[in-house]
Structures are given as C-alpha cells and as structure tokens.
C-alpha positions as CSV (number, residue, x, y, z in Angstrom):
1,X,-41.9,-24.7,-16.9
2,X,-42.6,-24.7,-21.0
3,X,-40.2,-26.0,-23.2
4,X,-37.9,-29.3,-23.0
5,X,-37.6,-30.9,-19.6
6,X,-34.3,-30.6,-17.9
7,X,-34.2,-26.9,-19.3
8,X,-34.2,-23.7,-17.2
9,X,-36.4,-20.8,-18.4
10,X,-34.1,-18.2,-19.9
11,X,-32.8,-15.7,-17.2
12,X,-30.0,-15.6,-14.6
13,X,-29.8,-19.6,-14.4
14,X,-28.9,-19.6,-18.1
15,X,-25.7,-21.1,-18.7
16,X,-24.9,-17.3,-20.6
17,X,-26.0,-15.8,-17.3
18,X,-23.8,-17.5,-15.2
19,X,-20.9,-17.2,-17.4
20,X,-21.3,-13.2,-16.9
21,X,-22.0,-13.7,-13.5
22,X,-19.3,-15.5,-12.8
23,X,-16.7,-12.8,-15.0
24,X,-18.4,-10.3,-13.0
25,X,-17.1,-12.1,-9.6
26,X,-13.7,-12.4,-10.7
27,X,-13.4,-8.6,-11.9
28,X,-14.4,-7.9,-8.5
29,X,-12.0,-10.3,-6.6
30,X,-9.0,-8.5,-9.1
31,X,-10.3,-4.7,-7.8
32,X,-10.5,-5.8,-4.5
33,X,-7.0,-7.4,-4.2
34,X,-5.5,-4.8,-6.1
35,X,-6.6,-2.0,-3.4
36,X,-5.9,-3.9,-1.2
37,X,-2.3,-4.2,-2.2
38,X,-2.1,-0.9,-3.0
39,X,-3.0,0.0,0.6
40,X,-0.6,-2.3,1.9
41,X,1.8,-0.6,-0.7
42,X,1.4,2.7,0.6
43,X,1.3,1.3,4.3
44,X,4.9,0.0,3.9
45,X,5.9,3.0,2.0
46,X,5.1,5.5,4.5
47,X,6.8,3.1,7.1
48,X,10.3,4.0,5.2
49,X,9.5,7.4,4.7
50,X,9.3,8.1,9.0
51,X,11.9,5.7,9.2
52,X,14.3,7.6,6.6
53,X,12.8,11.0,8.1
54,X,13.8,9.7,11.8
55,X,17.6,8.5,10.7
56,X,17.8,11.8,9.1
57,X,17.1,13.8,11.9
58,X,18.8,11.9,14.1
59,X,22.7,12.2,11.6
60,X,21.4,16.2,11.3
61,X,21.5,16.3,15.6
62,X,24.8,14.2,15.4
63,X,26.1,16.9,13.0
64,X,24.5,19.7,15.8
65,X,26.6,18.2,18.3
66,X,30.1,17.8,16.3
67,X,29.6,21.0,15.3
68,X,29.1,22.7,18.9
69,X,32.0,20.4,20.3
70,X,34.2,21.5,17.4
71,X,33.2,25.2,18.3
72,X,33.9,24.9,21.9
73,X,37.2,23.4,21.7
74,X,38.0,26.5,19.1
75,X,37.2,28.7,21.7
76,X,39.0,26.7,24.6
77,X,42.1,26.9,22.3
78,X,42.4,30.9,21.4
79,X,41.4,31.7,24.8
C-alpha cells in the first residue's frame, strides 16, 4: 500500500465506488420489484378476464335457454 495508512488504494473500495455500487444495487432491487408486480398485475388481471369471460357465457346459455322455453311454450299454445 502507498500513501497514508488506513487508506485504500483508489478503486472499487473507494468510498465513491461504493456509493455507485451501492445506487447500482438499489436500481436493480426497483426493476426487479417492478416486474415483478407487473407480472403479478397481469396474473390477477387475466384471472378477471376468464372469470368475466365464464359469467358471460354462462348469462348468454341462461338467455339460450329462456329463449327455447319461451319458444316452445309459443308453439304449445297455437297448436
């Protein structure tokens, strides 16, 4: 070591260094828990979506049914 005791040679153990190092962390930590909540996001998104899709189907097939029982009690009457 040259210079002052107690003092690291300039590099990634500079107090600058770990400053940018430790920015650098953080940035990733935010990306990563923002994809992450982005997938869980979409996840629960796409849950409501099938879940609308299925309700939907099953009030059209409600309205298939009222419709045919409608139909044959038209045809039971002017027969």
């Amino acid at each position: 070591m040259n210079g002052p005791p107690g003092r690291e040679s300039t590099g990634i153990a500079s107090p600058l260094g770990i400053t940018l190092l430790n920015r650098l962390l953080l940035q990733i930590v935010v990306v990563m828990v923002m994809v992450v909540m982005m997938g869980v996001y979409y996840h629960h998104d796409l849950r409501l979506r099938r879940k609308r899709h299925r309700e939907a189907g099953n009030e059209n097939q409600s309205k298939q049914i009222l419709f045919h029982d409608l139909m044959m009690i038209r045809r039971a009457v002017l027969c």
